[in-house]
ZADRENBA-183924 format. One record per residue (C-alpha): x, y, z. Coordinates in steps of 0.2 Angstrom, whole numbers, padded with zeros to 4 digits, always signed. Layout:
<rs>
XYZ/...
</rs>
This chain:
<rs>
-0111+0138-0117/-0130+0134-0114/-0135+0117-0119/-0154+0113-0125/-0164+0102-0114/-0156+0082-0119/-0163+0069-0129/-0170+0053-0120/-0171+0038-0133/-0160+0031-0145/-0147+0028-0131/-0139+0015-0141/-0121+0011-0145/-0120+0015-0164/-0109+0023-0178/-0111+0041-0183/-0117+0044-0201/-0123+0062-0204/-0112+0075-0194/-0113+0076-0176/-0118+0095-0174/-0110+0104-0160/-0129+0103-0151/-0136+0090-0140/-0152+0088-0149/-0147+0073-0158/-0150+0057-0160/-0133+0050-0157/-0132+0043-0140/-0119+0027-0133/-0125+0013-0119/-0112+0010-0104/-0104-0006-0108/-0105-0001-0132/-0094+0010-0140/-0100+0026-0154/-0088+0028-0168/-0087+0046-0176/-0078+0057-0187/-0070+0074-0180/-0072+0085-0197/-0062+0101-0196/-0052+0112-0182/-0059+0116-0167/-0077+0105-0171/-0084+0095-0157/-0096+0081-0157/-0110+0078-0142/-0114+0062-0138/-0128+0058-0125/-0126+0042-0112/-0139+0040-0098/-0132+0037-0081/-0138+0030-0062/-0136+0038-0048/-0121+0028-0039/-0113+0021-0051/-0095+0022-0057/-0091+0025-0076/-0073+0025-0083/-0077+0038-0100/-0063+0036-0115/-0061+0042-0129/-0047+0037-0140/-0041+0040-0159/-0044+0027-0172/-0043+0023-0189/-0029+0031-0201/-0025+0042-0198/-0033+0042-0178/-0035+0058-0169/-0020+0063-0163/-0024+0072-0148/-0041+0068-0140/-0049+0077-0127/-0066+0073-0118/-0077+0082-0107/-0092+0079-0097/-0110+0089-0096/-0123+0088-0085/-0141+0090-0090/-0140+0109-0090/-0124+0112-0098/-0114+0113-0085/-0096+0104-0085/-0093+0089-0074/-0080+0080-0080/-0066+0084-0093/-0049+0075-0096/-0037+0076-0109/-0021+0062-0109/-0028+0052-0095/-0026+0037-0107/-0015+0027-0116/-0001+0043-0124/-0013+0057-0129/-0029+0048-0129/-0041+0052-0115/-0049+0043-0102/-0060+0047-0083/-0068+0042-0072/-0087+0049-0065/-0098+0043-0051/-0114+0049-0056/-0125+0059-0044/-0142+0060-0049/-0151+0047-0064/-0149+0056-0079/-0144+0060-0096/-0129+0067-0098/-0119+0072-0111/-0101+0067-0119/-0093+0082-0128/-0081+0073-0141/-0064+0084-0144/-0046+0084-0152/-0035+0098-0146/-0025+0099-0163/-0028+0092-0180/-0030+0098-0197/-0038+0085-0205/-0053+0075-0202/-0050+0061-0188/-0059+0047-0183/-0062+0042-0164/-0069+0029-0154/-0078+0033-0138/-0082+0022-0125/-0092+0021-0108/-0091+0005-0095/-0096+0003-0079/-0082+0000-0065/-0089-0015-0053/-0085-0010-0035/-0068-0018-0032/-0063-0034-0019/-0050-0032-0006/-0036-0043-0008/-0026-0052+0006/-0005-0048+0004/-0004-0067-0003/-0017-0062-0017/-0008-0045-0021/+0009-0056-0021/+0002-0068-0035/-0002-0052-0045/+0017-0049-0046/+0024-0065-0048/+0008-0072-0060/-0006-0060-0063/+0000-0046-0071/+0010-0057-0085/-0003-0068-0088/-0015-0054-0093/-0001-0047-0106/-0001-0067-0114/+0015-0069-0103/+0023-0080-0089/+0032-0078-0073/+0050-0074-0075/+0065-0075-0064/+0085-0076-0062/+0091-0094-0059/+0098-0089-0042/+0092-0090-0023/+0098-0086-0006/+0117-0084-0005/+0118-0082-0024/+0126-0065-0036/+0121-0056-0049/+0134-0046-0057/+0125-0027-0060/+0134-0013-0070/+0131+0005-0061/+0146+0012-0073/+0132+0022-0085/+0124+0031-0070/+0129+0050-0063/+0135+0047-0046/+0117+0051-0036/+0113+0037-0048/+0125+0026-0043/+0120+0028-0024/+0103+0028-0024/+0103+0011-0037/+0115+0004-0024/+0102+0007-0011/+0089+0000-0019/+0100-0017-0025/+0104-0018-0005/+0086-0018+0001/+0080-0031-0011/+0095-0041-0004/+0089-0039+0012/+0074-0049+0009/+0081-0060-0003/+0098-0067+0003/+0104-0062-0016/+0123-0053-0017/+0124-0041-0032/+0141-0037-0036/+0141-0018-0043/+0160-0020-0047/+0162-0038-0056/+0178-0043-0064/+0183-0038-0080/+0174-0047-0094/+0162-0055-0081/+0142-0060-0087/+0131-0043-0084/+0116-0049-0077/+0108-0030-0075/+0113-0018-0081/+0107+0000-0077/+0106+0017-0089/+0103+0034-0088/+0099+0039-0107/+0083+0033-0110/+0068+0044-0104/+0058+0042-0089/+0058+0026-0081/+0057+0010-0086/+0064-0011-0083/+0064-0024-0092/+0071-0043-0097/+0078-0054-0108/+0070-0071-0102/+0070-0089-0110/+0055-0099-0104/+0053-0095-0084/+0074-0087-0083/+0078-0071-0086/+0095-0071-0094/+0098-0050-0090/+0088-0035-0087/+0091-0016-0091/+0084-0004-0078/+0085+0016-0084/+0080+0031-0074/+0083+0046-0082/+0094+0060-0074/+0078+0073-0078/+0070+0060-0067/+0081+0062-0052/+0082+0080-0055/+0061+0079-0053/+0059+0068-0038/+0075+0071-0031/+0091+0062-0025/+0089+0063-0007/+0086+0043+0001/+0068+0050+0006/+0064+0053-0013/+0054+0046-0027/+0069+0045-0036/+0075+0031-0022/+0055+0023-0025/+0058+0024-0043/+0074+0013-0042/+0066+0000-0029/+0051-0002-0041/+0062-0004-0059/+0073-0017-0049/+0057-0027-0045/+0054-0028-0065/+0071-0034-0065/+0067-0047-0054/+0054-0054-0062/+0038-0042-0053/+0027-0034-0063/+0014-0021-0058/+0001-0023-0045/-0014-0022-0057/-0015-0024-0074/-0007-0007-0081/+0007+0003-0087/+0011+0018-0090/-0002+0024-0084/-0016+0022-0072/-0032+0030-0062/-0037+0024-0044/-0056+0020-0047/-0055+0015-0063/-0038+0003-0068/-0034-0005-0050/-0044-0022-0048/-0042-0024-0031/-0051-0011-0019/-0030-0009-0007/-0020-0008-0023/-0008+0006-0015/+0010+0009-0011/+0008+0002+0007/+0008-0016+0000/+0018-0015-0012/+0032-0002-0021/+0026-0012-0038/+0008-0002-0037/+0005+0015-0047/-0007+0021-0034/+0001+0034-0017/-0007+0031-0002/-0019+0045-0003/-0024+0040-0022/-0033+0026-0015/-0047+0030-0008/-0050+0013+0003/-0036+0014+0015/-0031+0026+0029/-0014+0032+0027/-0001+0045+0024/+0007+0051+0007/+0026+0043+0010/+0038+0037+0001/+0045+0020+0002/+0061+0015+0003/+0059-0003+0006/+0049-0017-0004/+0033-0018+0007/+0023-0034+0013/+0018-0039-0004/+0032-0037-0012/+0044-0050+0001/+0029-0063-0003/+0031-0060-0021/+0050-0060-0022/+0052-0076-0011/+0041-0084-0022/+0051-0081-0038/+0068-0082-0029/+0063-0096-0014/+0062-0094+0007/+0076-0087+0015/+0085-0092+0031/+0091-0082+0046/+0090-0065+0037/+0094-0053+0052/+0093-0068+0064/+0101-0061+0079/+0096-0048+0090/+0091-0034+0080/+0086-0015+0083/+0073-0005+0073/+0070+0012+0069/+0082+0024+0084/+0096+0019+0086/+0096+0005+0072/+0108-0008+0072/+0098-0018+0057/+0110-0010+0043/+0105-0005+0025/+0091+0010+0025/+0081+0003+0043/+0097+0012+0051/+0093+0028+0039/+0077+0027+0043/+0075+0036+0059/+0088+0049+0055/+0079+0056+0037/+0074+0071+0037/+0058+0078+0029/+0042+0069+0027/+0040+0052+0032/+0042+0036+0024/+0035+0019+0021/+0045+0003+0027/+0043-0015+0032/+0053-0025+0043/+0059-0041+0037/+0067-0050+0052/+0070-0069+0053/+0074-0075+0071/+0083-0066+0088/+0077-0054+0100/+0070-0040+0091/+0066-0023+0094/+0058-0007+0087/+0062+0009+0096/+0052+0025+0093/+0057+0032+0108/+0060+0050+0100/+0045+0052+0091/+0032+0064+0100/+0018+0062+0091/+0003+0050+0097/+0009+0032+0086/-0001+0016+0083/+0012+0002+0087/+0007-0015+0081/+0018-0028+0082/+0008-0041+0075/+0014-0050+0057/+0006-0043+0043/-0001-0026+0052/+0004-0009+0049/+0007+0007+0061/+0006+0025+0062/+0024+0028+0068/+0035+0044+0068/+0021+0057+0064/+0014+0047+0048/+0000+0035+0047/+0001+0019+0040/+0018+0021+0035/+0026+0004+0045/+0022-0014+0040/+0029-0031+0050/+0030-0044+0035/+0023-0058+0038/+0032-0073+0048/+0041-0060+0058/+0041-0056+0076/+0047-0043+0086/+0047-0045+0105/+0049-0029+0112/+0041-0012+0110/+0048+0007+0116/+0033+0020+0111/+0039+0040+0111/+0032+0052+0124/+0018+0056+0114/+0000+0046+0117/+0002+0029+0110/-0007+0014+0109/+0003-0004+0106/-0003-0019+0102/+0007-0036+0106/+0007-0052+0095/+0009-0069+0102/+0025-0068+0108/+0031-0065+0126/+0034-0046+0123/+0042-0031+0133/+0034-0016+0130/+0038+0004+0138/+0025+0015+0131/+0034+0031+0135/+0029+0047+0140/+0010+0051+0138/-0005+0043+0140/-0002+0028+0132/-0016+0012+0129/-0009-0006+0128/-0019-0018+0119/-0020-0037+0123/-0029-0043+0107/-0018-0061+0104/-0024-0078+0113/-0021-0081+0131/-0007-0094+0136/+0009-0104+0127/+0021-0092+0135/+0012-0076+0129/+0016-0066+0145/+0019-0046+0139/+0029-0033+0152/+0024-0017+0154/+0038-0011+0164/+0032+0009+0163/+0014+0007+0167/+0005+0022+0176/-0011+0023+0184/-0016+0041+0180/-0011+0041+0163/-0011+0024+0154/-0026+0011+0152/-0025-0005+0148/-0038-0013+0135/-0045-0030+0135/-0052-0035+0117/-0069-0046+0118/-0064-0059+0109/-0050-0065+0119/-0058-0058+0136/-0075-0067+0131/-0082-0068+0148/-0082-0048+0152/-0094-0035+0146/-0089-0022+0135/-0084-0004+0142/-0075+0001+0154/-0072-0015+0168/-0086-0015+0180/-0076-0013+0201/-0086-0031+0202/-0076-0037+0191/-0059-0031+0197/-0047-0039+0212/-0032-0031+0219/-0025-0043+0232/-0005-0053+0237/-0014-0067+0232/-0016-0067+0213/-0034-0075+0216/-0051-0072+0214/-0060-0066+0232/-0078-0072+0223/-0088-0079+0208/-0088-0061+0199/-0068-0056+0199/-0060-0060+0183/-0046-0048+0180/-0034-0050+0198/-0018-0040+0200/-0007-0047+0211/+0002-0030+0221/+0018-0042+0227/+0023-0049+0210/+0014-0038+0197/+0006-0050+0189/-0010-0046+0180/-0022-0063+0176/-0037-0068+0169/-0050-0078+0178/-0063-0084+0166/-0075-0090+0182/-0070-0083+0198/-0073-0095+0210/-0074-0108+0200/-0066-0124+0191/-0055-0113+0179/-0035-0110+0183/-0033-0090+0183/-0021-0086+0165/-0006-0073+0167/-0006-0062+0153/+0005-0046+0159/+0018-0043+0171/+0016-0024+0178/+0028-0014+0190/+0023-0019+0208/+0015-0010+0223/+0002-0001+0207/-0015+0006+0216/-0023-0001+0201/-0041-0001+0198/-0054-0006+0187/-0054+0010+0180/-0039+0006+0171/-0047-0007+0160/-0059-0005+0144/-0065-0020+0135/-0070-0019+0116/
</rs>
């Protein structure tokens, strides 16, 4: 198709009256922010409608049926200013109505191509161009207020929830599911548990209140309640059996995201942004991290969204958001894995963290949720490079996957095993033990000085490892590589002159921070190392 050169006036939101030819050169033309209303007359005719973009900016296109009877079937496409397609989409919207989004290159005239796929009558439609403002970031707090508040609210409804808190049950019916149902809905019950405190009872007695109830029948996937005021009296989860035999039954599986994400309905959570059903990344999400790594109740993968850095992985735990959000509705919990707890090889936390490390396939996303004792996470047989933070509310590249592990926040882990790949570990304020592995591995001191916060590196090697310094902690040093001036290596553990700041004392393997040398101020142990190390300054970078 070759289209003639496009009009430029009478860009105006407005309602056809003639009939739109199938031609360009017309004076029919819509405004980002107005709607056009027209008429589609026979089979297979097609209306052009011009709109004049900016270069930059974001537009979400739709084109939907209206009137009675509406278009049953739209379908929109996109042309540039010499006929060439751009853009085209055709049940991007709301059931068989159609919707993109388009970033415009260049400041021009463009031109909307208005479509049904099938029809055999005249159909009326309603087309539509507004512009998509660049999105905020929102903190995990703000995300969580989306699921407990935001997403009801913008539906005219309220937060909801089940009359019950920490050490509470909710009787659950799994006796309508296949048995891969029945496990992987058991699996998911048991994870929210482990944030919640809440028992749910999937064999109740006899004659016992039903408080959800899950299905089978229905298709795809859905939740919902039966709530009075702010208490939800039941729920009804139902994921399909074509839906498991789709994603998969396996505990690495959609089908297992599917369950955790239709739980949280039943819970009282609704959706990270204001959709359902359906949603595009750039257009529906109202927050600029709105992606699976904060929360299982978003639409958008990690690789949808375009703002973060992270893996495609399936989650099998509600993430960071989602414990904010769920403890809001359901209250704080107490002691939840309070002793001394193992993560990730060799798991002793219970539920899917002791799956985690033993499923094969692709990676997947998880959040520890730990409430007291002396905790560790192990990655001791991973071999690829890992980003280890164990700071709350931070996620880490762990096992071969990027961005795939969050620390909720309020929990601390004290200790640290990388893999023998080259990893780089970041301590939080606690007085943490930490063994990088094999590999040239980086440990990073990015937490304030003091209170007890003394990290071990019981593995540290000279040729391989470096240990870096961050600025804003480390004020008084320059940034780069630590200058030999301001490096001392002595039994003494204190500064020979005005210029040292960082001293290792060899006997003990302390490792301190002089903020003026010579001077008035008290050197601060931050690290412990091995002893006897023919450490240098060479080992140190500040940034």
């Amino acid at each position: 198709m070759s289209l003639s050169s496009p009009f430029e006036s009478n860009i105006v939101g407005t309602t056809e009256g003639a009939e739109v030819p199938v031609s360009p050169a017309i004076p029919y033309g819509i405004s980002p922010g107005l709607q056009f209303s027209g008429t589609l007359d026979r089979m297979g005719d097609a209306d052009f409608i011009g709109i004049r973009l900016v270069a930059g900016e974001t537009f979400s296109i739709g084109l939907a049926g209206s009137g009675v009877p509406p278009g049953p079937d739209t379908f929109v496409r996109l042309h540039g200013q010499q006929g060439g397609l751009l853009a085209s989409d055709d049940d991007g919207g709301r059931g068989l109505n159609s919707r993109h989004g388009f970033t415009a290159a260049i400041t021009a005239t463009f031109q909307i191509q208005a479509a049904s796929d099938r029809g055999d009558h005249a159909e009326r439609y309603s087309l539509s161009a507004f512009g998509v403002a660049e999105p905020t970031v929102f903190t995990k707090r703000q995300i969580a207020d989306q699921l407990v508040n935001g997403y009801w609210e913008a539906t005219g409804r309220s937060s909801r929830s089940f009359d019950v808190g920490q050490g509470d049950t909710l009787n659950v019916d799994l006796s309508d599911l296949t048995a891969a149902g029945q496990r992987l809905a058991s699996v998911a019950l048991q994870t929210w548990s482990a944030v919640t405190g809440i028992r749910f009872d999937t064999t109740p007695n006899a004659g016992a209140s039903i408080h959800i109830h899950f299905d089978d029948v229905g298709s795809g996937a859905h939740g919902g309640s039966t709530y009075s005021g702010s208490k939800i009296l039941s729920s009804e989860v139902n994921v399909s059996r074509a839906w498991l035999t789709d994603n998969g039954t396996g505990l690495n599986s959609y089908s297992l995201q599917t369950y955790i994400h239709e739980i949280g309905h039943a819970l009282g959570l609704g959706h990270a942004g204001n959709y359902n059903g359906d949603a595009q990344y750039g257009i529906d999400n109202h927050y600029a991290n709105d992606s699976w790594q904060a929360t299982v109740m978003s639409y958008f993968s990690q690789i949808e969204n375009t703002y973060i850095h992270a893996d495609y992985a399936h989650v099998v735990t509600p993430m960071i958001a989602d414990i904010l959000a769920i403890q809001t509705l359901y209250g704080p919990t107490r002691n939840i894995r309070g002793g001394d707890t193992v993560y990730g090889d060799n798991s002793n936390a219970g539920g899917m963290y002791s799956q985690i490390a033993g499923l094969p396939g692709e990676e997947v996303a998880w959040t520890i949720f730990d409430q007291g004792g002396h905790d560790v996470i192990d990655l001791r047989s991973a071999t690829e490079a890992q980003r280890i933070d164990l700071r709350p509310g931070t996620v880490s590249n762990v096992y071969g996957a990027v961005g795939n592990l969050s620390i909720a926040m309020g929990t601390t882990i004290e200790v640290a095993r990388g893999g023998s790949g080259n990893d780089r570990i970041i301590g939080n304020s606690a007085a943490n033990g930490i063994r990088g592995g094999a590999g040239a591995d980086v440990f990073v001191f990015t937490s304030a000085l003091g209170n007890g916060n003394v990290d071990r590196i019981v593995d540290f090697r000279v040729v391989d490892d470096t240990i870096r310094l961050e600025n804003h902690i480390f004020s008084g040093l320059s940034e780069g590589w630590l200058s030999s001036r301001a490096f001392a290596r002595n039994a003494t553990g204190r500064a020979a002159d005005s210029s040292d700041r960082i001293i290792y004392e060899t006997d003990t393997g302390n490792l301190l921070y002089d903020r003026d040398g010579l001077g008035g101020s008290a050197a601060v142990r931050f690290a412990v190392l091995p002893t006897g190390l023919n450490l240098t300054n060479a080992d140190f970078f500040v940034g």
